[in-house]
VEXVOGU-910462 format. One record per residue (C-alpha): residue in three letters; x, y, z. Coordinates in Angstrom, 1 decimal. Example, Ala and Ser with C-alpha at 12.3 -4.5 7.8 and 13.67 -1.06 7.14 Angstrom:
% residues 2
ATOM  volum       u       v       w
ATOM    ALA    12.3    -4.5     7.8
ATOM    SER    13.7    -1.1     7.1
% end
This chain:
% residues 374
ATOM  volum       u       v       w
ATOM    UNK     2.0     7.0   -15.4
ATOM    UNK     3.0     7.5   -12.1
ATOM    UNK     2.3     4.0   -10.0
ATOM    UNK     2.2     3.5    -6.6
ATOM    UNK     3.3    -0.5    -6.1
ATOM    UNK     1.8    -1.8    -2.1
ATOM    UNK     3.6    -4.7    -0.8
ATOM    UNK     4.0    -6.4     2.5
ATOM    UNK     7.5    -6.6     3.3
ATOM    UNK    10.5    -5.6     1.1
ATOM    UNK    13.9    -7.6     2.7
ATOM    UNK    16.7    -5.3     3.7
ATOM    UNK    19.8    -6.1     5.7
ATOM    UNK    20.8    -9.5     6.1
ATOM    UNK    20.9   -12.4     3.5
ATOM    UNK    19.6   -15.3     5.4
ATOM    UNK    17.6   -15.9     8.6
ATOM    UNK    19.2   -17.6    11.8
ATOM    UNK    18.1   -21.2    10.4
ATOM    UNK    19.4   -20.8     6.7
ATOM    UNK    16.5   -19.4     5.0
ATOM    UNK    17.1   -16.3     2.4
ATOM    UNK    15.0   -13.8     4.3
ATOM    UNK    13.4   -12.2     0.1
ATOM    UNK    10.3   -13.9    -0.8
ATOM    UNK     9.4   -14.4    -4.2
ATOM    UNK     6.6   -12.0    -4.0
ATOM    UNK     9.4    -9.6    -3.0
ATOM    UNK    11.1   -10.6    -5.8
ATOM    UNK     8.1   -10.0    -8.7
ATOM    UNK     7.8    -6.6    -7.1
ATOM    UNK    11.0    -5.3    -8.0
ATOM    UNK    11.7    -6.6   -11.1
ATOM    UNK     7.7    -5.6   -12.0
ATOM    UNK     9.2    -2.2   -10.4
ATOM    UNK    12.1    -1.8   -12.6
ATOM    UNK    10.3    -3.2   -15.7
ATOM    UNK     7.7    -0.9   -15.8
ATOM    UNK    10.5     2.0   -15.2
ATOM    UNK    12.2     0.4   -17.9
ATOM    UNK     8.8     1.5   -19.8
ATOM    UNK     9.0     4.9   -18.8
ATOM    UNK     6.5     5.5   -15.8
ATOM    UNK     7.7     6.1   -12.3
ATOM    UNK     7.1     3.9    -9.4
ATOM    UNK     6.9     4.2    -5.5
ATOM    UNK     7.2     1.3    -3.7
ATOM    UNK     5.5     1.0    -0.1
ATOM    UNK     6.4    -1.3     2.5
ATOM    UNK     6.3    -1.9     5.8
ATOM    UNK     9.4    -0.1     8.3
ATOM    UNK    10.7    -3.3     9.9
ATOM    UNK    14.0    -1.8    11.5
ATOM    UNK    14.9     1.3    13.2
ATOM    UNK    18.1     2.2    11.0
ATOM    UNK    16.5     1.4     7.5
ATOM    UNK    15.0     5.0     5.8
ATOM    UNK    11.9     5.8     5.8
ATOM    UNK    12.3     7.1     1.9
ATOM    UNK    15.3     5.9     0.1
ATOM    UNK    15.9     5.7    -3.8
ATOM    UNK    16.2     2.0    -4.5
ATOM    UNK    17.5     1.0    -8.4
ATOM    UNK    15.4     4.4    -9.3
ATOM    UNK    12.6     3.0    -6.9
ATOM    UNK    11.1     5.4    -5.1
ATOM    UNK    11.1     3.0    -1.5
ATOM    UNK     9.2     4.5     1.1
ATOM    UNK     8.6     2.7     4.5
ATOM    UNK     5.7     3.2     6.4
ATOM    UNK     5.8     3.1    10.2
ATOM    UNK     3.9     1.3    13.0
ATOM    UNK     1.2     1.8    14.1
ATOM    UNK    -0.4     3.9    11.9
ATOM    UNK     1.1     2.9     8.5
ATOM    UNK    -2.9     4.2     7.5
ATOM    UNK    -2.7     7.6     8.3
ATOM    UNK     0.7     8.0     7.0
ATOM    UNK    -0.5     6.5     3.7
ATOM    UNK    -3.2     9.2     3.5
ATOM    UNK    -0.7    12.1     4.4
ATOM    UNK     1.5    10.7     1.8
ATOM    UNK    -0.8    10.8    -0.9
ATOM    UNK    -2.4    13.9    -0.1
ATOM    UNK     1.4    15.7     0.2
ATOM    UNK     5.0    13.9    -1.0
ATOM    UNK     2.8    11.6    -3.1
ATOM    UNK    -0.2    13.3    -4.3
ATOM    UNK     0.8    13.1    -8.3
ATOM    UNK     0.0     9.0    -8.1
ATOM    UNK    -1.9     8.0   -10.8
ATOM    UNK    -2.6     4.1   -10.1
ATOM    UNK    -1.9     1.6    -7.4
ATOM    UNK    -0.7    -2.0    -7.9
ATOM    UNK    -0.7    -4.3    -4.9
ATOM    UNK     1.0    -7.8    -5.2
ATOM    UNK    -0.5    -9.7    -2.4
ATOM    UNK    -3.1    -8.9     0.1
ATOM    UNK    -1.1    -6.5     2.8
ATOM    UNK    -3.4    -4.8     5.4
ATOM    UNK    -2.3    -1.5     5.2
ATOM    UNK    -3.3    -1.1     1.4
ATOM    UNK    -6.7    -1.5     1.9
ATOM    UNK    -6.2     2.3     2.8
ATOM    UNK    -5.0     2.8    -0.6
ATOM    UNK    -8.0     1.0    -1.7
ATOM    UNK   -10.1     3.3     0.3
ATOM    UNK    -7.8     6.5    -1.0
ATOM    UNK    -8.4     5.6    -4.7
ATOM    UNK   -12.1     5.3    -4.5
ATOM    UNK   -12.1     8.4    -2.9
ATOM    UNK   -10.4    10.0    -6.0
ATOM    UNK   -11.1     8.0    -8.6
ATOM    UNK    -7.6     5.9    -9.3
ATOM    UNK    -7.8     2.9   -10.6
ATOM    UNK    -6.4    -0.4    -8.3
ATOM    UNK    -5.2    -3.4    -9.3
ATOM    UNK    -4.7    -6.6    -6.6
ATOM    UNK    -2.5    -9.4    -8.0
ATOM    UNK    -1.9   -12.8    -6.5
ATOM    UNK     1.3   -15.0    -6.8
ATOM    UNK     0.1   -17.9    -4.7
ATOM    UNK    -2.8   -19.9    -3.7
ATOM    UNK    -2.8   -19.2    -0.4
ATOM    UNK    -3.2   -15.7    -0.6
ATOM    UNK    -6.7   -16.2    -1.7
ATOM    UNK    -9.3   -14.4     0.5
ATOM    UNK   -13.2   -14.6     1.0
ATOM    UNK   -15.3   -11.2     0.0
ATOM    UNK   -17.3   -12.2     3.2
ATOM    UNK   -13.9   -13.3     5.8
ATOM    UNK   -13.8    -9.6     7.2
ATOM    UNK   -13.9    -6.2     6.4
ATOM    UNK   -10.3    -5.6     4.9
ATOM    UNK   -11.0    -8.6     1.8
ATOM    UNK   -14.6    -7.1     1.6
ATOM    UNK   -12.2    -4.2     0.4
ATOM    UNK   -10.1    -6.4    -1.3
ATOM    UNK   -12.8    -7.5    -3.0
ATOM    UNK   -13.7    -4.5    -4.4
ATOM    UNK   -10.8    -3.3    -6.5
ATOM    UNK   -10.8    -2.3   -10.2
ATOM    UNK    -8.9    -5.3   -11.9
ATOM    UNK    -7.4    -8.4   -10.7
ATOM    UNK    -4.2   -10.0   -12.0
ATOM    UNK    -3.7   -13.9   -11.0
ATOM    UNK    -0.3   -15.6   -12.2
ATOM    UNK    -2.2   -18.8   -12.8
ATOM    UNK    -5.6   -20.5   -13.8
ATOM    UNK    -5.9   -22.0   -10.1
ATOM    UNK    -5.7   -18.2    -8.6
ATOM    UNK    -8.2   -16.9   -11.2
ATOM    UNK   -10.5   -20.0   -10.8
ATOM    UNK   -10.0   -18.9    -6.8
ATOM    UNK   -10.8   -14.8    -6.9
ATOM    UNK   -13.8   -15.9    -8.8
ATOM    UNK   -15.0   -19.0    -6.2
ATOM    UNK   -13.7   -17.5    -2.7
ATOM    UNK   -13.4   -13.8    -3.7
ATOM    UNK   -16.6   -12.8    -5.6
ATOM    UNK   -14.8   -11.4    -8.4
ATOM    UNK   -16.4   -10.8   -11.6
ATOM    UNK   -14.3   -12.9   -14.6
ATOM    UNK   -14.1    -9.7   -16.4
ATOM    UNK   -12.1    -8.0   -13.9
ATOM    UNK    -9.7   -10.9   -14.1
ATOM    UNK    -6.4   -11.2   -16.3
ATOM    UNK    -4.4   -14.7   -16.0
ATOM    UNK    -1.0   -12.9   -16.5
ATOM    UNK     2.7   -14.7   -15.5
ATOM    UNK     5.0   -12.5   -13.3
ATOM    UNK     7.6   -12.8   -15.7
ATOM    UNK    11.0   -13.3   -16.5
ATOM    UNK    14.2   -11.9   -18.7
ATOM    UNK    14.3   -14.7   -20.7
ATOM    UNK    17.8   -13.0   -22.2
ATOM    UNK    19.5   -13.8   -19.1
ATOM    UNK    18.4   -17.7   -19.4
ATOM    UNK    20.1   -18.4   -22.5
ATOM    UNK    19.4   -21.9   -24.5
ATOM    UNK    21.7   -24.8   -23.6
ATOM    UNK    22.9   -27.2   -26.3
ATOM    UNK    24.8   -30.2   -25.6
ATOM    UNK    28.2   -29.0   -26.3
ATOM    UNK    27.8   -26.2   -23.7
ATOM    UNK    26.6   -28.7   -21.3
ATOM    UNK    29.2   -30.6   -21.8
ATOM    UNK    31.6   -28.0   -21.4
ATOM    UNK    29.6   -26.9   -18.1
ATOM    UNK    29.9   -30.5   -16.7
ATOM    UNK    33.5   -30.6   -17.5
ATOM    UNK    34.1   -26.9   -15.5
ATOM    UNK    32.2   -28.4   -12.9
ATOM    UNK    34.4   -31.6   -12.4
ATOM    UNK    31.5   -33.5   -13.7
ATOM    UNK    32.0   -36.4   -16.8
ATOM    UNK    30.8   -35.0   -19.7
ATOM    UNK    28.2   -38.2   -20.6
ATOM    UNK    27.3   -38.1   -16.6
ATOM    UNK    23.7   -38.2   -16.5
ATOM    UNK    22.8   -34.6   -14.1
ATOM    UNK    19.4   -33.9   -12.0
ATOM    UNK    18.7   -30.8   -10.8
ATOM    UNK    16.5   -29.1    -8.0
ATOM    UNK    16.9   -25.5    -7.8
ATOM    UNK    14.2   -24.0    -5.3
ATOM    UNK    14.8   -23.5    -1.7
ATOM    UNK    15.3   -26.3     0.7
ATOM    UNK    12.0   -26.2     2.8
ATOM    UNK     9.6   -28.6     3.5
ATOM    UNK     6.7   -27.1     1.2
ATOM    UNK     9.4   -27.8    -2.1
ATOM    UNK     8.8   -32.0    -1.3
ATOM    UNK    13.0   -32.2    -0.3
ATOM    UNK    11.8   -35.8     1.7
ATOM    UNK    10.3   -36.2    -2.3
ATOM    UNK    13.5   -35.4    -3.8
ATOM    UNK    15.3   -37.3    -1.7
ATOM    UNK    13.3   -40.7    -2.0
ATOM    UNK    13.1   -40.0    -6.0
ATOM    UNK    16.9   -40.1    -5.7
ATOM    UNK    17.5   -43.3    -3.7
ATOM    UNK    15.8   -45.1    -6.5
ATOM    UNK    17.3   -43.4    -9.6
ATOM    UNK    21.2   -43.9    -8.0
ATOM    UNK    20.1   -47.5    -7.9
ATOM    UNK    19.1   -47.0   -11.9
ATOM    UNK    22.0   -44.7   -12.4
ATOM    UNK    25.2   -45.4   -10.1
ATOM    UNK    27.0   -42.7   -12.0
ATOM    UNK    24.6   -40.3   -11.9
ATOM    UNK    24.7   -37.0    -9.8
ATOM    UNK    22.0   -34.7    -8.0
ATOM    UNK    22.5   -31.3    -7.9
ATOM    UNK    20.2   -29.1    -5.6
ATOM    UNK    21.0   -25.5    -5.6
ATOM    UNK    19.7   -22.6    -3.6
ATOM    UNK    19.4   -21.5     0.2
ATOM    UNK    17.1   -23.2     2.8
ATOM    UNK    16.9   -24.6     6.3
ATOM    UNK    20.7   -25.8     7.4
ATOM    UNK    18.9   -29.0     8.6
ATOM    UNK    17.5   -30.3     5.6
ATOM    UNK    20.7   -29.0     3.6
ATOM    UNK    22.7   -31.5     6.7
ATOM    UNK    20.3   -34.0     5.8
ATOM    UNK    21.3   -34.0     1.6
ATOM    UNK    24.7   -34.0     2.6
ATOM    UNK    24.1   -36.8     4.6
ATOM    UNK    22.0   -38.6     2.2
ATOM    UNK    24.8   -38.1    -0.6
ATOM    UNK    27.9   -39.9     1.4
ATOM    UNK    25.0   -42.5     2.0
ATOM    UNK    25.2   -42.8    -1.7
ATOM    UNK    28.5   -42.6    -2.9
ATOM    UNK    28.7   -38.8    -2.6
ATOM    UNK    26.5   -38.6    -5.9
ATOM    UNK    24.5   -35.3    -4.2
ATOM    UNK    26.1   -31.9    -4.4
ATOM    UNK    24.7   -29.4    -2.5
ATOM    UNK    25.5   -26.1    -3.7
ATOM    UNK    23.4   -23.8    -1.9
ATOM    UNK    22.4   -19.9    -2.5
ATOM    UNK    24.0   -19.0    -6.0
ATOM    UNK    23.2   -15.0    -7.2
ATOM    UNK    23.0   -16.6   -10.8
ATOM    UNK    21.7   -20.2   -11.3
ATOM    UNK    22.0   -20.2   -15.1
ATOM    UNK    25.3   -22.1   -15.4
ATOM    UNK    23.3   -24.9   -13.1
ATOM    UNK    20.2   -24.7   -15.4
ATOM    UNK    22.2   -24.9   -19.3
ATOM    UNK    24.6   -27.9   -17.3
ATOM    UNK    21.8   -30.7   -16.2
ATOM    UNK    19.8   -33.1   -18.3
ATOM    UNK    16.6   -33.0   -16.3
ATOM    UNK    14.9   -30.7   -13.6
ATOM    UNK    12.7   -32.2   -10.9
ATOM    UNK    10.1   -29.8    -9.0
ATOM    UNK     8.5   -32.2    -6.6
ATOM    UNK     6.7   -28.7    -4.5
ATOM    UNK     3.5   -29.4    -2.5
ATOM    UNK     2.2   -26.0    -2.9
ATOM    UNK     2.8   -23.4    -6.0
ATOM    UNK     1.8   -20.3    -7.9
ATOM    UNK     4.1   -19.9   -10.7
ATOM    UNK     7.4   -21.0   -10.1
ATOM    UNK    10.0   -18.8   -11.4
ATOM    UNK    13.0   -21.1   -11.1
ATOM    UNK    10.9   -23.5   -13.4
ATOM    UNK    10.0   -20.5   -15.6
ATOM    UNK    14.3   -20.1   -15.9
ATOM    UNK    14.8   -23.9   -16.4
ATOM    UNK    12.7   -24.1   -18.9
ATOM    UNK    13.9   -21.0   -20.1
ATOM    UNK    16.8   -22.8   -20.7
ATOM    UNK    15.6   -25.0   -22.2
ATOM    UNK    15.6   -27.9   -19.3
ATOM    UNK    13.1   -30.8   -19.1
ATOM    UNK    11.1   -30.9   -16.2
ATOM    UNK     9.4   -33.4   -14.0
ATOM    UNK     7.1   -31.1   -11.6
ATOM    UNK     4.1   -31.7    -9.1
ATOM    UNK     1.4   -31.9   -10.8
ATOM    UNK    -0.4   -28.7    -9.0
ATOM    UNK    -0.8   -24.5    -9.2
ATOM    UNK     1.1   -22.8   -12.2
ATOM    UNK     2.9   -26.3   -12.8
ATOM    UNK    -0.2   -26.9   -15.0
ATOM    UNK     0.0   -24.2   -16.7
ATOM    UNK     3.4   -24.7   -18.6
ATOM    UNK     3.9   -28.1   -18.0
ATOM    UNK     2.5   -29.9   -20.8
ATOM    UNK     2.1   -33.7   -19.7
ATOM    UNK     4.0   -35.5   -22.0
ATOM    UNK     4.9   -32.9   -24.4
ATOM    UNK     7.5   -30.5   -22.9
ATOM    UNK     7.9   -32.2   -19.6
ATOM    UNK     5.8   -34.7   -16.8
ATOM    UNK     3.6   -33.8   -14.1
ATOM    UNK     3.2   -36.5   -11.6
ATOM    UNK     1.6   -36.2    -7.9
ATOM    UNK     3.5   -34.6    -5.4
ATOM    UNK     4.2   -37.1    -3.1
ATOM    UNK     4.7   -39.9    -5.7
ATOM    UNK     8.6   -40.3    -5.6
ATOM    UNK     8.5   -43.6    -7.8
ATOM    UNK     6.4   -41.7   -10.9
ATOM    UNK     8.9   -38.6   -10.6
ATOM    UNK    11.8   -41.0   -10.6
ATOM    UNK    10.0   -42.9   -13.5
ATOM    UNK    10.0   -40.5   -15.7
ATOM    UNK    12.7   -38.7   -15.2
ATOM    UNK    14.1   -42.2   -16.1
ATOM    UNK    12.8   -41.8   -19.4
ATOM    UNK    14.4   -38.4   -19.9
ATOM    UNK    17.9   -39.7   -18.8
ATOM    UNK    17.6   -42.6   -21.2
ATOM    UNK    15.7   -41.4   -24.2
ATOM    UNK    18.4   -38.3   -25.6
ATOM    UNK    15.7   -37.6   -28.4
ATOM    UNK    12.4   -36.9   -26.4
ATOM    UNK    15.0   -35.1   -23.9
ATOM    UNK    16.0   -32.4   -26.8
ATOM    UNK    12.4   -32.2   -27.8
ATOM    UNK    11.2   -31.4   -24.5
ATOM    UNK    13.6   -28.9   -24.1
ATOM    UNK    12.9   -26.9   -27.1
ATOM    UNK     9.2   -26.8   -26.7
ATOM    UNK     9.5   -25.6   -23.0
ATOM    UNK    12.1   -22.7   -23.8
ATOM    UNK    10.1   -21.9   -26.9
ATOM    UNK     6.9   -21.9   -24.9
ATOM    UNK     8.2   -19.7   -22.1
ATOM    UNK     9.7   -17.1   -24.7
ATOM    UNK     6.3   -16.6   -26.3
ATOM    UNK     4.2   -16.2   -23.0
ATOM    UNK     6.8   -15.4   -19.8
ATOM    UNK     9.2   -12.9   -21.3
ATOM    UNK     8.9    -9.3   -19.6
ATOM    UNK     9.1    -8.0   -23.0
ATOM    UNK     5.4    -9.7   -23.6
ATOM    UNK     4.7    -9.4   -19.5
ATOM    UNK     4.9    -6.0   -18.4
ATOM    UNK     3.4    -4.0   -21.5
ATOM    UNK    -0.1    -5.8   -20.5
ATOM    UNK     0.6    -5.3   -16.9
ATOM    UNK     1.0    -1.6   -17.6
ATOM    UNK    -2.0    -1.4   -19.5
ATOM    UNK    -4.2    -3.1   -16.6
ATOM    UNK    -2.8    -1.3   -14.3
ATOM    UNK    -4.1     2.0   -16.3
ATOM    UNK    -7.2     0.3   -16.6
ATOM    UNK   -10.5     2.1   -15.2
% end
């Protein structure tokens, strides 16, 4: 099958905006591993995209990606001309995310017959069939793909989709790259890390924005140093220098017990070191660096919102507490830092759970075949 995947932007050039932020989404993310996976598979894949800057290609092989950029203004009619020349062989389109030039894909395919499928990855990408004439196209695709129950629950609600045209299918991960931890590898990871091997660890692996409840974090923290003198925070990944400024702060406030790490290419060590994960995040779809913790087989203590729900069993493999409740998250992840036997337990159910339902080896088989779907 040859599959044309439609996606807003596609990040190129530098790492990191001006204020700190990595400039790849995680939308961007899910398209090119979904890319490479269903490569992988054996189909071929072209990847469209907007043309942001002037000395980026306008068709590039990308990791056996066929990348082609479209150009302003009329990404439309060059979408046509592609797919009636360069592109014509295209046998299906998937779109992650609701990007306004592929409703002239959508257009294309009825034209001649090719099935579309529209996924979602977040909430907020949710349109109404009746909010304008490019989601009354949007609407009217062959399948839909929603990473969660809340996104499904919302095509069906805002978008007048028909359930049967609906899968509830995670993005995915390569669960081989997020190997089990065990407490002898912990402790060894604590010990490369200049840590105390019996030092009780938190981690927050996201970015550092305002949406991923940082003010949360930190509160939950002033009240589990009190609990835990000896205990140490580690928050890992890129974000906004000021709210990275403001951990640091916070951490010589409180005996230097916060290490901020930043960007890392490869967060695993991070994930297979610390006792409990906290994902206080106001607004979700499927969180991939809590797909990888619990890959890991890491606790969690997560906002109880979007795709949270939909691994995180409450009380079973991990807590869900309201967002903005920094005493519950620090509560129980309390009673993860205290209680080595329901830790473990947790643990194993969540990497055992993610395994059977997240891998890409169970993921993109199904995705292929909805894709296909007519």
């Amino acid at each position: 099958m040859n599959i044309c995947l439609l996606i807003k932007d596609f990040a190129v050039g530098k790492k990191f905006l001006a204020d700190g932020r990595p400039t790849k989404s995680g939308a961007e993310i899910h398209g090119e591993n979904h890319a490479l996976q269903l490569i992988k598979l054996g189909h071929r894949v072209t990847l469209m995209t907007k043309k942001r800057f002037f000395h980026t290609a306008a068709r590039e092989n990308f990791n056996g990606i066929d990348l082609v950029r479209l150009h302003p203004p009329l990404r439309w009619l060059e979408i046509f001309f592609r797919l009636l020349t360069t592109h014509r062989d295209i046998d299906a389109f998937y779109i992650i995310g609701t990007p306004k030039f592929a409703v002239w894909a959508i257009l294309f395919a009825r034209i001649f017959r090719k099935p579309v499928t529209l996924a979602l990855t977040g909430k907020a990408e949710i349109f109404g069939a009746e909010d304008g004439w490019r989601n009354k196209i949007f609407s009217t695709c062959t399948r839909y793909v929603a990473t969660t129950r809340e996104i499904r629950d919302g095509f069906i609600e805002r978008g007048g989709i028909a359930p049967e045209k609906i899968s509830i299918l995670p993005h995915g991960i390569d669960t081989a790259k997020y190997p089990r931890s065990n407490e002898k590898i912990r402790r060894e990871l604590k010990i490369s890390h200049g840590v105390a091997p019996d030092c009780k660890v938190l981690l927050f692996c996201a970015r550092v924005v305002p949406d991923k409840g940082v003010d949360t974090l930190q509160a939950a923290w002033k009240i589990l140093h009190r609990q835990f003198p000896s205990a140490l925070l580690f928050v890992v990944g890129g974000g906004l220098n000021e709210l990275l400024d403001d951990l640091r702060g916070l951490s010589a406030e409180l005996d230097n017990s916060i290490r901020v790490i930043g960007e890392v290419d490869a967060p695993q060590e991070f994930y297979r070191m610390a006792d409990v994960y906290i994902f206080p995040s106001r607004h979700e779809g499927l969180p991939t660096s809590l797909l990888e913790a619990m890959a890991c087989g890491l606790p969690a203590v997560t906002s109880d919102i979007g795709g949270c729900e939909d691994v995180i069993q409450n009380g079973v493999n991990g807590y869900r507490v309201y967002s903005e409740d920094a005493a519950a998250f620090a509560e129980k992840i309390s009673e993860l830092f205290t209680d080595d036997g329901r830790r473990k337990i947790f643990g194993e159910r969540a990497a055992e759970l993610i395994r059977e339902t997240c891998d890409f080896a169970t993921v993109i088989p199904k995705l292929a075949d909805i894709i296909a779907a007519r």
